[in-house]
C-alpha positions in Angstrom: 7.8 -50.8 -135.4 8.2 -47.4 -133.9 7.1 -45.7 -137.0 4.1 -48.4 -137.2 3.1 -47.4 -133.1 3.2 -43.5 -133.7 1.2 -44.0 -136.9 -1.1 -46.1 -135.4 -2.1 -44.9 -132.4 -5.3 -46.6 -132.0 -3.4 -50.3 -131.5 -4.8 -52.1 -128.9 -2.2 -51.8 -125.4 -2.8 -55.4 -124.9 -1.8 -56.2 -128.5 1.7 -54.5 -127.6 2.3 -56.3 -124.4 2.0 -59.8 -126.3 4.0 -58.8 -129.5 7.5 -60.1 -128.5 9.3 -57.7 -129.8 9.4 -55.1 -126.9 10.8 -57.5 -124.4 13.4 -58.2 -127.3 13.8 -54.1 -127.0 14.6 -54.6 -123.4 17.0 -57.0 -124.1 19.0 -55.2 -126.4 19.1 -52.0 -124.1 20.1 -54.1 -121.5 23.4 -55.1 -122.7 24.1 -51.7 -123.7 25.5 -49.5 -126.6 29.1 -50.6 -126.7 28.6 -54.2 -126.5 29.2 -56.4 -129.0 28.9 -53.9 -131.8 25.8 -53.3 -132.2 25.3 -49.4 -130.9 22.5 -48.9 -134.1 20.5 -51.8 -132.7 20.9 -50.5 -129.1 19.6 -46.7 -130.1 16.6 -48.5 -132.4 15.5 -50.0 -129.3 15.9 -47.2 -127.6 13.7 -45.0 -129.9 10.9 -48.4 -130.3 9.9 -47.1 -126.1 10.4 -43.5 -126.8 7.8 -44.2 -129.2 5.3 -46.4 -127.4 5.8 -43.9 -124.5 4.4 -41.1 -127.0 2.0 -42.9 -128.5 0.4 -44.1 -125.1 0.6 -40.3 -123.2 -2.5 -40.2 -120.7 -0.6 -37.0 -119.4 -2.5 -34.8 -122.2 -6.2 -34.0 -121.9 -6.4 -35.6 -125.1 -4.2 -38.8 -124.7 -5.7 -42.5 -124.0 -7.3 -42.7 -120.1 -5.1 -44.9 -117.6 -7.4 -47.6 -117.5 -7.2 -48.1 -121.3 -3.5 -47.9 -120.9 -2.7 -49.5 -117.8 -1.7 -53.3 -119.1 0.9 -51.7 -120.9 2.2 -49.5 -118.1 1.8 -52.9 -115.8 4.3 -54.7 -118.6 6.5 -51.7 -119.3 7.1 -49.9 -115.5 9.1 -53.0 -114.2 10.8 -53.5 -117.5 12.0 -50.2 -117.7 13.0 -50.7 -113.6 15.2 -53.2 -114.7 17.1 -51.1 -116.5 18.3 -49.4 -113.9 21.3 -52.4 -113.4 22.6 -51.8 -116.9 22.3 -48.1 -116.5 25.0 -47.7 -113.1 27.3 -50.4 -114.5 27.8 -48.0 -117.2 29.2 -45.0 -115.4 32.1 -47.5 -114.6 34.8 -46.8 -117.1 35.3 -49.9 -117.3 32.4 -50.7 -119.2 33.9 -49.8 -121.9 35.6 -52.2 -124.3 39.6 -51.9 -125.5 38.7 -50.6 -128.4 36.5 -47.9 -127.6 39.3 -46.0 -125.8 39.5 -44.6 -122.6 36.2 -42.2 -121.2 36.3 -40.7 -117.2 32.6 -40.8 -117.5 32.1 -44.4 -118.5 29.9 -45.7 -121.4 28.0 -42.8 -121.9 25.9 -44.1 -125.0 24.5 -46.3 -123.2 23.7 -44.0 -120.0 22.2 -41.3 -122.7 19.8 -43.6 -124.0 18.2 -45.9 -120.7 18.1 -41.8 -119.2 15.8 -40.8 -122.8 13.9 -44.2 -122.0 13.6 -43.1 -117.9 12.3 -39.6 -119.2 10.4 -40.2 -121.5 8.4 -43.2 -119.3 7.9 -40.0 -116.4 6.5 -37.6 -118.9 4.2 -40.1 -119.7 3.0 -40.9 -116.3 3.2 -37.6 -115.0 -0.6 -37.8 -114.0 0.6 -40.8 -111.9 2.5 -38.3 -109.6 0.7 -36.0 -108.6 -1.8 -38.9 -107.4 -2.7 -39.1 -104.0 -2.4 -43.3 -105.0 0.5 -45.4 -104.8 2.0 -45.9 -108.1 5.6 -46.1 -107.1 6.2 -42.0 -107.5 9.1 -42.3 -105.4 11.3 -45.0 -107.3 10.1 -43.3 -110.3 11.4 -39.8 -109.1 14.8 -41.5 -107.8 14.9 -42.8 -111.6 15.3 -39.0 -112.3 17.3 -38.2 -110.2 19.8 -40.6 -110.7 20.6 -39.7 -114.1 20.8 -36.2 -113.1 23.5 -36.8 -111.0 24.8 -38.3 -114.1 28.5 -36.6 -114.3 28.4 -36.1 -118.2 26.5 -32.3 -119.1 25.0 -34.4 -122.7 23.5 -37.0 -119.8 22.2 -35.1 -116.7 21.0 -32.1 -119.0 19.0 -34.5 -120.7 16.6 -35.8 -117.6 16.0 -31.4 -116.8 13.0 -30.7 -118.7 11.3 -32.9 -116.6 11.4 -30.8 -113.5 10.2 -28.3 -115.2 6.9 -30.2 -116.0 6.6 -31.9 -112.9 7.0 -28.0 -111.2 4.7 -27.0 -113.8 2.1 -29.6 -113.3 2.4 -29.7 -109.3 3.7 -26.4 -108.4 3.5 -26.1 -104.4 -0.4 -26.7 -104.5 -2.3 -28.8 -102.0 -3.5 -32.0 -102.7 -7.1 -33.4 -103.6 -9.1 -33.0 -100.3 -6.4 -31.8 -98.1 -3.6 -34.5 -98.8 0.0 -33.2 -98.9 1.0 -31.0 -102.0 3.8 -32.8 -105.0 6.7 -30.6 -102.8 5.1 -31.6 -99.7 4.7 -35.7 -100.5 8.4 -35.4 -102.2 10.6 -32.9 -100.2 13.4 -35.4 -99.0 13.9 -36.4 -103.1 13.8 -32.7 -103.9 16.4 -31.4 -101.5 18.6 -34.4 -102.9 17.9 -33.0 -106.4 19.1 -29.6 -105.0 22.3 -31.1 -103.8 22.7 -33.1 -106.9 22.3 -29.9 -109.1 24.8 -28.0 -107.0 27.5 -30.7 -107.6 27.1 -30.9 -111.2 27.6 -26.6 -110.9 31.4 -27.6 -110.1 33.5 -26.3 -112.6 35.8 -28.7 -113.5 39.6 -29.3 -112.4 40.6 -28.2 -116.7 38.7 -25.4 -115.5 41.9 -23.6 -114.1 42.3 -21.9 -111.0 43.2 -18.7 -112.8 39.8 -18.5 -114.7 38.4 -18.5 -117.7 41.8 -17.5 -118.9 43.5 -20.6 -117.5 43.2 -23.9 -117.9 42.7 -27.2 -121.1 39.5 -25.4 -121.6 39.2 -24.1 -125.1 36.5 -21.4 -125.7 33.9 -23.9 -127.0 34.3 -25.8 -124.2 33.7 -23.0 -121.9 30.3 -22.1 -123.3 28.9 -25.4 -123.3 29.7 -26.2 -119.8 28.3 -22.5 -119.0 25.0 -23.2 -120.8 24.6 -26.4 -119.0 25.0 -23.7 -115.6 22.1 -21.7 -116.5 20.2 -25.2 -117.5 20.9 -26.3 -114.1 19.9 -22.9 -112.8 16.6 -23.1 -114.2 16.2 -26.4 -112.6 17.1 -25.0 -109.7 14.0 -22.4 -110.2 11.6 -25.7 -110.4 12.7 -27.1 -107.6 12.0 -23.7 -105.7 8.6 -23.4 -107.3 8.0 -27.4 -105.5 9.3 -26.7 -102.5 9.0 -22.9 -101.8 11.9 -20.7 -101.9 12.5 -21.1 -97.9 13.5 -24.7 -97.9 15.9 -24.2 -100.6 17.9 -20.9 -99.3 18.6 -22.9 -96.1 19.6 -25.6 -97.8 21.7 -23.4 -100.0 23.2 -21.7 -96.9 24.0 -24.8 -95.0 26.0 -26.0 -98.1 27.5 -22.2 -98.3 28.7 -22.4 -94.8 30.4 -25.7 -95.3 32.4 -24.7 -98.2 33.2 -21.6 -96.1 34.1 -23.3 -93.1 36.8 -25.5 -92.1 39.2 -27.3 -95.0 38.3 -31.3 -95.9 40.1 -33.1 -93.9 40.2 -36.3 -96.4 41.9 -34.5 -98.7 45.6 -34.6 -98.7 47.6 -31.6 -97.7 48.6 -31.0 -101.2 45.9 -30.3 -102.4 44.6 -26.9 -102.5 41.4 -25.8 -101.0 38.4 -26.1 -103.9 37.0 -23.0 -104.5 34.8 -24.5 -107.0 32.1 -26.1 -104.0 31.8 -22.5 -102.8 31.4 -21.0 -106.4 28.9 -23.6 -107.3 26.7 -23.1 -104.2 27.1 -19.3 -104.9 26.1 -20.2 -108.9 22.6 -21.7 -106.8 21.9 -18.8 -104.9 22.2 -16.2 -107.8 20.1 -18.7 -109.9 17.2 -19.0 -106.4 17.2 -15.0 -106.4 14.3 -14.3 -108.6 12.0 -16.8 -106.8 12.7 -15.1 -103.6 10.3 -12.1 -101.7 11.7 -8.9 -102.1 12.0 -6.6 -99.0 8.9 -4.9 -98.2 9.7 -0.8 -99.6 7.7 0.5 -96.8 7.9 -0.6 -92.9 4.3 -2.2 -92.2 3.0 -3.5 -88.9 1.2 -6.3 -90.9 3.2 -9.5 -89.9 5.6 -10.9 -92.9 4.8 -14.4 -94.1 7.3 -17.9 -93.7 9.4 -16.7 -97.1 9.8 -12.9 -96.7 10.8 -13.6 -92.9 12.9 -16.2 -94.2 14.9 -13.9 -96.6 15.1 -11.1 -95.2 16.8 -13.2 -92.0 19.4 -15.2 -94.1 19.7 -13.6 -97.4 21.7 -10.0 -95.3 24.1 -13.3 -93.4 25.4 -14.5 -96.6 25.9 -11.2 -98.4 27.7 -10.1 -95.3 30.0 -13.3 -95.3 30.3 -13.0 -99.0 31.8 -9.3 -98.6 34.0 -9.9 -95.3 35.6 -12.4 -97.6 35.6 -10.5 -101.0 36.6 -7.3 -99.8 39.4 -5.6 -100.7 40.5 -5.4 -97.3 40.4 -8.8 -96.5 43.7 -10.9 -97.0 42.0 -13.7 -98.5 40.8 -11.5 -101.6 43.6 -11.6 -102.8 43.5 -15.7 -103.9 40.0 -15.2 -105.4 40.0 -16.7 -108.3 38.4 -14.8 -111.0 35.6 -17.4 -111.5 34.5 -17.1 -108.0 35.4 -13.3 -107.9 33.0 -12.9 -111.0 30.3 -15.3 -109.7 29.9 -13.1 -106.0 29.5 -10.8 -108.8 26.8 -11.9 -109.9 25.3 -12.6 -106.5 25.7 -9.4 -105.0 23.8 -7.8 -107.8 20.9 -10.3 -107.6 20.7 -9.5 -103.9 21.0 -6.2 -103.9 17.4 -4.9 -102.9 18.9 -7.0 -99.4 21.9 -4.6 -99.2 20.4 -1.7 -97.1 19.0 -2.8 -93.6 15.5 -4.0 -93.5 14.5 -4.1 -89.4 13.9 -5.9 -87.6 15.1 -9.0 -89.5 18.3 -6.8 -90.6 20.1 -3.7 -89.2 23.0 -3.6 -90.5 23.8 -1.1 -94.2 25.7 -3.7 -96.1 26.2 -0.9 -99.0 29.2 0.4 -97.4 30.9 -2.7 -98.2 29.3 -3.7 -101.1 30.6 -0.5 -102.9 34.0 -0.8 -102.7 34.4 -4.2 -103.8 32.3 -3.5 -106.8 34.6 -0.3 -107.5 38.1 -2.1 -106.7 36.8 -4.6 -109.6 36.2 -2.6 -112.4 39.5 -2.5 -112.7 40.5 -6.5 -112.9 40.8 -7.4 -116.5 38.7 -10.9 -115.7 36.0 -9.4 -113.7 35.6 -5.8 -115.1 32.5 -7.1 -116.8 30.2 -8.6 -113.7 31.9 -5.7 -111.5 29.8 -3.1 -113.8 27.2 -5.2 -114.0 26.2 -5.8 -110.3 27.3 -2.4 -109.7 24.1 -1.2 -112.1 21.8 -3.2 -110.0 23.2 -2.1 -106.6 22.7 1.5 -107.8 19.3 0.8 -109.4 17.7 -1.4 -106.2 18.8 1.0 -103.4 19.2 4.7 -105.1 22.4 5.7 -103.3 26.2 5.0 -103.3 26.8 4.1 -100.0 26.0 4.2 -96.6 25.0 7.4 -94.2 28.4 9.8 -95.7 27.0 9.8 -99.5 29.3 9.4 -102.3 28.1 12.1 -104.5 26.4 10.6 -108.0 28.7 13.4 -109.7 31.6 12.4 -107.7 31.2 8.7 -109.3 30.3 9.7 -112.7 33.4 11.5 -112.7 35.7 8.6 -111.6 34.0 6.3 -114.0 34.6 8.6 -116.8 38.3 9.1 -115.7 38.7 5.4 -115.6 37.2 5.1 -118.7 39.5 7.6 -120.8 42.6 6.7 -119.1 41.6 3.1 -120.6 41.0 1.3 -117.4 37.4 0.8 -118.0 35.6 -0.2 -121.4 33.2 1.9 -122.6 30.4 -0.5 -122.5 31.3 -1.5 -118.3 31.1 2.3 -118.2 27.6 2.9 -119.8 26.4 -0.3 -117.6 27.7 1.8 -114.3 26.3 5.4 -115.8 23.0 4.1 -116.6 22.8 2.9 -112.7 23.6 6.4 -111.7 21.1 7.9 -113.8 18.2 6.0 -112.9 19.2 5.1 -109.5 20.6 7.7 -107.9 19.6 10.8 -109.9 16.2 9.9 -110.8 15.6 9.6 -106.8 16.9 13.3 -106.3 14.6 16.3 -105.7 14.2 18.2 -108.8 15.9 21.7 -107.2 18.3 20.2 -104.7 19.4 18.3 -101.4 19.1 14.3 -101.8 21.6 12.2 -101.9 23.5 14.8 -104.6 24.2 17.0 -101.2 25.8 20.0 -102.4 25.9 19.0 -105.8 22.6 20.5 -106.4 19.4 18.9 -107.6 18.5 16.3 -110.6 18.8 19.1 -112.6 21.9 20.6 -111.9 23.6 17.2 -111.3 22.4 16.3 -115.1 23.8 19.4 -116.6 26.9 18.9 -115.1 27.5 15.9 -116.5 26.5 17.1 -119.7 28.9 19.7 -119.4 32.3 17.6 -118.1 31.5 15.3 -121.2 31.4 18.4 -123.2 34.3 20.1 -122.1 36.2 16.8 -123.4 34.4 16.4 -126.2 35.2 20.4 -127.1 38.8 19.6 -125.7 39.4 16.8 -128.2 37.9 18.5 -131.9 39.7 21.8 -131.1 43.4 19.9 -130.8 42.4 17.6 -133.6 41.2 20.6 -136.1 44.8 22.4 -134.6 46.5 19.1 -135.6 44.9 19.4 -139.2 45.9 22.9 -140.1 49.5 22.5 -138.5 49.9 19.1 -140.4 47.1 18.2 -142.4 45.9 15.8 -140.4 47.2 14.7 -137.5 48.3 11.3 -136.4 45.9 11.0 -133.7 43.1 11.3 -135.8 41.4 7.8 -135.6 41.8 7.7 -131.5 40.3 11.0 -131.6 37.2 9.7 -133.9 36.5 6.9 -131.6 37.3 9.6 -128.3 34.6 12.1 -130.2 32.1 9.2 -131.0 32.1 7.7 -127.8 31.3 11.0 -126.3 28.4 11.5 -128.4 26.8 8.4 -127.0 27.7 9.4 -123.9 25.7 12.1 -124.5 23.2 10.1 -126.0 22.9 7.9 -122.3 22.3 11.0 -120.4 19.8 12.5 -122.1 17.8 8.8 -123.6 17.6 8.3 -119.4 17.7 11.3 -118.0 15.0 12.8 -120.6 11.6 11.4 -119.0 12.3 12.2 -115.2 13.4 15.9 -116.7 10.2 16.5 -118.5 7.8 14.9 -116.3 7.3 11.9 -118.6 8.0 9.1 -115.4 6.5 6.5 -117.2 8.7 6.5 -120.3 8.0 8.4 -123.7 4.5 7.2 -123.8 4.2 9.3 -120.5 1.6 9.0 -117.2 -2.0 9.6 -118.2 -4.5 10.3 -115.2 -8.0 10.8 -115.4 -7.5 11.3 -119.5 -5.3 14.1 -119.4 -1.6 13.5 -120.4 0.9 15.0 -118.0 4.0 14.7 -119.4 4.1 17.6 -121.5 1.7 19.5 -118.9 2.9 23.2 -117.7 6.1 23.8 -116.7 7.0 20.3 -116.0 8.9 20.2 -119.3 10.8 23.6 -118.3 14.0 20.9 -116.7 14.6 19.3 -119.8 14.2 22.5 -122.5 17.0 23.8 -120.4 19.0 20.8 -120.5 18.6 21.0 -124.2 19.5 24.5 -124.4 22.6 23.5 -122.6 23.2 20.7 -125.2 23.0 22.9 -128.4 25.7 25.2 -126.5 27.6 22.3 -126.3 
């Protein structure tokens, strides 16, 4: 009968609502999946609404009008309520039978399809919720977020796209002639969902305190539950995009703080303190940080509005109570685990533009402790990775390597390539790092000295040197591998000395692909600035930086 309804789209509503057969379909889902055997029936059902649902969409332009369609919305909305029953008594694991063996998560077959039949009956009536009318929009929206909260990733993941719409179609827009906005009208439901998305962040107890490395988890296993994170994530984004970015960071920081603060007294004494309820609020934060205001670059007398205020005022609190307890001087960072270790990671370079001080909200430079976290963690095996990676973004947001006594850019290329060679750093975590120097620290140096390179010279002169201690290397390892061939005819170092010689080319190959378009005026990138019609970047002597750096290649 599916097949006949989505075929036959021009069938009478009313003629559904007296064909017996989709009360029968209520039945069936009603006594679930597992029951009695008959889990083909229970998913035919299952796909009979999804159908109808489809068929009669007045959430399209072009779909059937509400009045055509509201018998059968009047016969199917309590029906599908009804469900609701049949749907908790399935996350009991005892609703399971013998036979079907034991499941933490219940009868999940059964939960699966009544949350496809839930989702499918909100799409539908989307229209219906952004109405100023009553339609029940709030038992409809608990629906949703019930099976959310669901604890299996193949359930909750399931009911996600619909946020998405809903933020799509309601955004954080005012009502019809001044009524409250869909965030507005819904904000208590939609700081649950936040909570509820947060919780289902947890990593799990086979997760292993020791990481990614530890654990039952086998690789597979891993990636799933991490692409459920960023699903979640995105949700998290929606929910923003309803409520406005404010509501949910001091939501976010409230859960933060309780984490943080003092240990659960319900648990027993055994039990070690979850780390995974601070990671997973951390997991939120990273996943809010593109919706929220970035600092103003310039200090302005024009007054800031509710969400710049907002972040500029929290965001600097939790990135300094995220680095008091990450730091390397800290005696709790030591008991990090890497999964937290690697998510603050994450954080810190999502928040970095928040780093330096930003008055009068902020006067405190976090960068000086930012830094040598980031630094101290490019050497840990597990978190080498996110390390380099935030590292890049510190360096590319706020265009210097620490606070008011400058680490000279050289001075940390130099360590970085060290680390590198002496195998302590990959090559790729060092190109991440490289690439943050180049075009955030370099690129913001005068052209013939001073800046942040200090007595290191200019943009110039900083970018030769590099070119020139990669060089020396490079030079250093050919001349002892061709000695090595004419004492021996081909030493045995020769392949580690191809990879050594090859990896210095593309080192190479980074300095001048970045360095190339500040050197010859060419700001914009190869296709270069144009103003007024003329084309600048290859204009006078603007190119004169970079035909020298070239010159200094060839003698390389």
């Amino acid at each position: 009968m599916g097949r006949w309804v989505s075929y036959y789209r021009d069938l009478p509503p009313t003629d559904l609502v007296e064909n017996r057969i989709l009360l029968d379909a209520f039945a069936v889902i009603a006594q679930g999946a597992a029951r009695n055997g008959h889990e083909r029936l229970f998913q035919s059902a299952v796909d009979l609404l999804i159908d109808v649902f489809v068929a009669y969409d007045f959430s399209h332009p072009e779909g059937i009008s509400l009045d055509a369609c509201l018998p059968l919305a009047q016969f199917l909305v309590p029906n599908v309520f009804a469900l609701q029953p049949t749907y908790l008594a399935s996350l009991r694991p005892s609703s399971l039978p013998p036979s079907a063996g034991p499941s933490p998560h219940g009868d999940t077959d059964t939960a699966k399809g009544i949350c496809m039949v839930f989702v499918e009956m909100a799409l539908s009536y989307l229209p219906l919720l952004l109405s100023p009318e009553p339609y029940q929009q709030e038992a409809l929206l608990r629906l949703l977020l019930l099976v959310t909260s669901h604890p299996e990733p193949s359930v909750s993941e399931y009911a996600l796209p619909f946020w998405y719409e809903l933020a799509k179609a309601g955004g954080r827009r005012a009502g019809d002639g001044g009524s409250p906005g869909v965030g507005e009208r819904y904000a208590s439901i939609l700081q649950e969902l936040l909570r509820a998305l947060v919780e289902r962040m947890v990593y799990p107890p086979e997760a292993g305190e020791g990481g990614r490395e530890g654990g039952g988890w086998d690789e597979e296993e891993k990636e799933e539950f991490d692409d459920f994170r960023y699903k979640l994530g995105d949700a998290v984004k929606d929910v923003s995009s309803l409520l406005g970015p404010s509501p949910c960071l001091h939501a976010l920081a409230h859960l933060l703080h309780a984490t943080l603060s003092t240990p659960t007294p319900s648990l027993p004494p055994s039990h070690p303190p979850s780390w995974r309820q601070t990671e997973a609020c951390l997991w939120a934060l990273r996943s809010l940080a593109p919706s929220l205001p970035l600092p103003p670059s310039l200090p302005s007398s024009a007054p800031l509005d509710t969400d710049t205020t907002t972040a500029l005022t929290v965001v600097p609190q939790l990135l300094s109570l995220l680095l008091s307890q990450a730091s390397p001087s800290s005696p709790s960072a030591l008991s990090l685990p890497p999964l937290l270790r690697v998510t603050i990671h994450h954080v810190v370079g999502r928040l970095a533009p928040f780093l330096p001080p930003h008055p009068p909200s902020s006067t405190t430079d976090l960068l000086p402790f930012a830094y040598p976290l980031l630094l101290a963690d490019l050497g840990s095996p597990a978190a080498s990775a996110s390390a380099a990676r935030a590292l890049q973004e510190v360096l590319l947001a706020c265009g210097r390597v620490t606070g008011p006594d400058s680490l000279p850019p050289l001075t940390l290329f130099g360590q970085i390539y060290t680390a590198s060679l002496a195998g302590q750093l990959s090559f790729g975590n060092e190109t991440l790092v490289v690439e943050g120097i180049l075009e955030g620290v370099v690129a913001r140096m005068g052209g013939e000295g001073g800046g942040e390179g200090g007595r290191e010279g200019g943009r110039e002169e900083v970018v030769q040197r590099m070119v020139g201690m990669v060089g020396e290397h490079l030079g250093d390892v050919v001349r002892k591998e061709q000695q090595e061939r004419r004492r021996e005819g081909g030493g045995e170092g020769g392949g580690k000395r191809q990879l050594m010689v090859e990896q210095d080319l593309e080192r190479l190959t980074t300095i001048v692909r970045v360095s190339e378009p500040r050197l010859s005026g060419e700001e914009g990138g190869r296709e270069g600035g144009r103003e007024g019609g003329r084309d600048v970047a290859c204009g006078g002597g603007r190119a004169e930086p970079f035909a020298r750096l070239t010159g200094h290649l060839r003698r390389v």
